[in-house]
BAFI-3210 file (N, C-alpha, C; in Angstrom, 3 decimals, decimal comma, padded with zeros to 6 digits):
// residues 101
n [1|2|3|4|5|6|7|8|9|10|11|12|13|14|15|16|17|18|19|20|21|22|23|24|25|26|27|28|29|30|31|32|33|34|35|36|37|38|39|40|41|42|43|44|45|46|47|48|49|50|51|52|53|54|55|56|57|58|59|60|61|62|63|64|65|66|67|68|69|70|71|72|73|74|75|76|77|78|79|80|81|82|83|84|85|86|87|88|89|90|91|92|93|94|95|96|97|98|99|100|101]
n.u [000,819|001,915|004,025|002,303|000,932|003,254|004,086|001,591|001,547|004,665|003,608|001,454|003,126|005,173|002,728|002,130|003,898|003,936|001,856|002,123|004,281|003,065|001,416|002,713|003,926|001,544|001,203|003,427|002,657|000,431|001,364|003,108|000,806|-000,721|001,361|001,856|-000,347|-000,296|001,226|000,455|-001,741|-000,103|000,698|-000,968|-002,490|-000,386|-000,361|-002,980|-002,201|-000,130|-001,992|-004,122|-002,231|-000,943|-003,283|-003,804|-001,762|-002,086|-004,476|-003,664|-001,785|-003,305|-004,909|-002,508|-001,774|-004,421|-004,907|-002,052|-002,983|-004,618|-003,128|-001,526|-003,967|-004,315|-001,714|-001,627|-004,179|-003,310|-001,206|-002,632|-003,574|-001,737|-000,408|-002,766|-002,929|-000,613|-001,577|-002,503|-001,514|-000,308|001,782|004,570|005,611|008,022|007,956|009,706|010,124|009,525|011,307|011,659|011,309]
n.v [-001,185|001,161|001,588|001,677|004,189|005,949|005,987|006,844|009,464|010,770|010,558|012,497|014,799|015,258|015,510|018,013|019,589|019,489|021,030|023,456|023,945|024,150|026,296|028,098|028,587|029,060|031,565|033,197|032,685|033,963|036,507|036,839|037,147|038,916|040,801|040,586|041,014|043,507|044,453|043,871|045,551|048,078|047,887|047,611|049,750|051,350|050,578|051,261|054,211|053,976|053,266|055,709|057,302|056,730|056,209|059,223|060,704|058,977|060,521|062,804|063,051|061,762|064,373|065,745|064,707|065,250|068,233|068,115|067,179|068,632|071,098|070,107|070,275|072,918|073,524|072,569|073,788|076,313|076,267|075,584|077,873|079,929|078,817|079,284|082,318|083,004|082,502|084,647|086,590|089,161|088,711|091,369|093,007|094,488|097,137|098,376|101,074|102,784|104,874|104,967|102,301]
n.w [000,000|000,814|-001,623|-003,875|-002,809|-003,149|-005,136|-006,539|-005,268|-006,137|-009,443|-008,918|-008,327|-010,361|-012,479|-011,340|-011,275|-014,302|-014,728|-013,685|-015,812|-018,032|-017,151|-016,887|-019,784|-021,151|-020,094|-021,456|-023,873|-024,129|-023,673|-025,685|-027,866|-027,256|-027,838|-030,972|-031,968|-031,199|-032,850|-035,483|-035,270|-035,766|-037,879|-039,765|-039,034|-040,402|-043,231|-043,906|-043,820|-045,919|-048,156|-048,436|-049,038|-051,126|-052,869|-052,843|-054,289|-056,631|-057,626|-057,606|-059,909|-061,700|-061,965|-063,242|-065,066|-067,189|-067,078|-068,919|-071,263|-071,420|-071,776|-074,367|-076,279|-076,242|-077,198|-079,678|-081,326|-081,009|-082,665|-084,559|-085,294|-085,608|-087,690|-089,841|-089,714|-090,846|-093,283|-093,879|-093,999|-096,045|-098,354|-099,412|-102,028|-103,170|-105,267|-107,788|-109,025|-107,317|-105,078|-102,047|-101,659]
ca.u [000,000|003,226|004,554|001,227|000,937|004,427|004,018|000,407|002,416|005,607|002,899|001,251|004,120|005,310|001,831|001,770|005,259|003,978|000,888|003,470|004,950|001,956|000,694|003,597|004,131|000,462|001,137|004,328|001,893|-000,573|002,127|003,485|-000,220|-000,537|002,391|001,458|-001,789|000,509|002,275|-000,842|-002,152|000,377|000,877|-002,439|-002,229|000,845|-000,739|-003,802|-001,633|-000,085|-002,764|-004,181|-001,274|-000,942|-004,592|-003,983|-000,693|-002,676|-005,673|-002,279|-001,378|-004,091|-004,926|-001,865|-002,527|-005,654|-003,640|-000,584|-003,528|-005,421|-002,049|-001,598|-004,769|-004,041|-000,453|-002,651|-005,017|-002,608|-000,673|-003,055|-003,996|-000,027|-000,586|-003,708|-002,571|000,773|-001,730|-003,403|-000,208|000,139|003,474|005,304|006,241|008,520|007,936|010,955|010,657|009,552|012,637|011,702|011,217]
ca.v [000,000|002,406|001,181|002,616|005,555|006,887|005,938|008,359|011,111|010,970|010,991|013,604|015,954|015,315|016,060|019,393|020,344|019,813|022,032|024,535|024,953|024,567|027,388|029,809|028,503|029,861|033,157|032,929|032,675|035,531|037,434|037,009|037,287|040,575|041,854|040,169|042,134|045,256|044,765|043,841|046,998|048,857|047,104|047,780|051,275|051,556|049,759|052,153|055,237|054,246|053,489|056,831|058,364|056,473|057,283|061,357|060,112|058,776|061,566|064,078|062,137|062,306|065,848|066,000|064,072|065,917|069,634|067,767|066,457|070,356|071,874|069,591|070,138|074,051|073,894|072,238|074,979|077,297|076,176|076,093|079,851|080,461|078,402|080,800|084,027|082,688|082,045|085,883|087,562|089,504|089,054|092,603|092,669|095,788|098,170|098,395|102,443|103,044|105,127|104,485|100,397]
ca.w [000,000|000,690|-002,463|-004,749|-002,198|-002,953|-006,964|-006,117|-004,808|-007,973|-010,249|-008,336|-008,522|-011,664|-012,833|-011,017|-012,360|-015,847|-015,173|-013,632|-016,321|-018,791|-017,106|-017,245|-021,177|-021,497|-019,503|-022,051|-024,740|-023,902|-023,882|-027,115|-028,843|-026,597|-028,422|-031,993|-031,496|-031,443|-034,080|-036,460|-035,564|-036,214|-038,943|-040,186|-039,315|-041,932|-044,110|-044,407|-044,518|-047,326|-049,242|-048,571|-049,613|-052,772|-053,534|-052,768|-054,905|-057,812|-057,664|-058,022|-061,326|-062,971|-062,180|-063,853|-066,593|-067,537|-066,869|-069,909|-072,280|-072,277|-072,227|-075,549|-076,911|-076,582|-078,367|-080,519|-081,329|-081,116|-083,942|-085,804|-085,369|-085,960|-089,473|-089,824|-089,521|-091,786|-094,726|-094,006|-093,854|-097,782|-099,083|-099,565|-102,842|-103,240|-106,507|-108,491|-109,627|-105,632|-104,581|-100,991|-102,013]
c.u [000,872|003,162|003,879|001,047|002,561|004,732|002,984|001,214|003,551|004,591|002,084|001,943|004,640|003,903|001,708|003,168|005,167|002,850|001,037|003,817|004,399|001,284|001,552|003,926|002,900|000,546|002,199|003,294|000,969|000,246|002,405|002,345|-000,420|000,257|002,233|000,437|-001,556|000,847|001,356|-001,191|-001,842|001,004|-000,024|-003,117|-001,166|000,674|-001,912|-003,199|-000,802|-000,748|-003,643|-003,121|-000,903|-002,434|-004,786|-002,848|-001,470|-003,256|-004,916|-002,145|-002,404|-004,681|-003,670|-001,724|-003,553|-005,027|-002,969|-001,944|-004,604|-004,037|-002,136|-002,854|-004,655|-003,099|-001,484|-003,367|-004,617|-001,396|-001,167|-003,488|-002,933|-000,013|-001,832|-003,315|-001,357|-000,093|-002,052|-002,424|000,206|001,686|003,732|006,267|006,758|008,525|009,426|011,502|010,162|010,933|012,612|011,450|013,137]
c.v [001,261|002,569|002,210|004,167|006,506|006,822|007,041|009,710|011,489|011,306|012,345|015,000|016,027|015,653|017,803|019,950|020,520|020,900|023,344|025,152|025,229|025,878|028,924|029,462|028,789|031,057|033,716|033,887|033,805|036,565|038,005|037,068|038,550|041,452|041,555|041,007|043,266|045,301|044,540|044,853|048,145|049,050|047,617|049,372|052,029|051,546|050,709|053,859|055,346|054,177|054,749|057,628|058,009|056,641|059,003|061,220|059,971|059,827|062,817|063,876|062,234|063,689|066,209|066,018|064,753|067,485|068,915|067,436|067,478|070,971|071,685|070,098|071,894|074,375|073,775|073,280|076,135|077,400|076,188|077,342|080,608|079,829|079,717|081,957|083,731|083,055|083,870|086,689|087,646|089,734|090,536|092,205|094,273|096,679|098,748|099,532|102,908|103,897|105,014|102,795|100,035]
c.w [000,000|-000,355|-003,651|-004,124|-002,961|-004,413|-007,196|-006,845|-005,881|-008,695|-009,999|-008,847|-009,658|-012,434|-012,645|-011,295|-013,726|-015,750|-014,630|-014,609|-017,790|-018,907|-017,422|-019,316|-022,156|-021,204|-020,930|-023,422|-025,129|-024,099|-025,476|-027,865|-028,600|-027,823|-030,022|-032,172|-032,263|-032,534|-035,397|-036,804|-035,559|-037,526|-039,829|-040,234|-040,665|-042,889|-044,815|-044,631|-045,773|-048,498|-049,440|-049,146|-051,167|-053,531|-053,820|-054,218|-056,660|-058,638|-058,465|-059,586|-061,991|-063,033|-063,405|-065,003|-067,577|-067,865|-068,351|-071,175|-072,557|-072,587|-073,893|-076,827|-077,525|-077,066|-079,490|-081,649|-081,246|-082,227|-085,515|-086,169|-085,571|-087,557|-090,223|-090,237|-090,162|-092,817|-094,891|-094,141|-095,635|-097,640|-099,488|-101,088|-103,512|-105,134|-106,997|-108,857|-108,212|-105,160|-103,049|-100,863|-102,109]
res [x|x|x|x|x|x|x|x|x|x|x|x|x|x|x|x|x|x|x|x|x|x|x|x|x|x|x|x|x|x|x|x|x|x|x|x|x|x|x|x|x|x|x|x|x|x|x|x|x|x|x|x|x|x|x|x|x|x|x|x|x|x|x|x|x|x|x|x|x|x|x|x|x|x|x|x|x|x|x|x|x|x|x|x|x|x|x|x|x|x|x|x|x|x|x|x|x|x|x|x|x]
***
């Protein structure tokens, strides 16, 4: 009866040493999700400022875009009013007995 009593009690303690250290390899654990947590959501914070900023980023760009493709359209339109006013322009054709020609 010792014999099983004192096999009990080992098992016993060796039981409560593993849930010792079960429990601190859970406290362990909490910890490190705690701080995983953090880092997600800062993560995640990062994560949405740059896509705001590459959207303001984009928005910029094609403002831009739009701005380079009237610019264009007004060389454009402005060359041709410089061809224009070429064809309207009378040649000077100087008088030969003119003494101021």
């Amino acid at each position: 009866m010792q014999k099983s009593h004192d096999a009990y009690q080992k098992c016993y303690e060796r039981l409560r040493k593993e849930q010792q250290e079960i429990a601190a390899q859970l406290t362990e654990v909490h910890s490190e999700r705690g701080k995983l947590q953090n880092e997600l959501k800062v993560s995640a914070n990062y994560m949405n400022d740059l896509e705001a900023r590459v959207y303001d980023a984009n928005k910029t760009a094609l403002g831009l875009l739009k701005q380079v493709r009237d610019l264009e359209s007004e060389n454009a339109t402005l060359k041709n009013y410089i061809v224009d006013l070429k064809a309207r322009v009378a040649v000077y054709v100087p008088v030969k007995d003119d003494p101021i020609d």
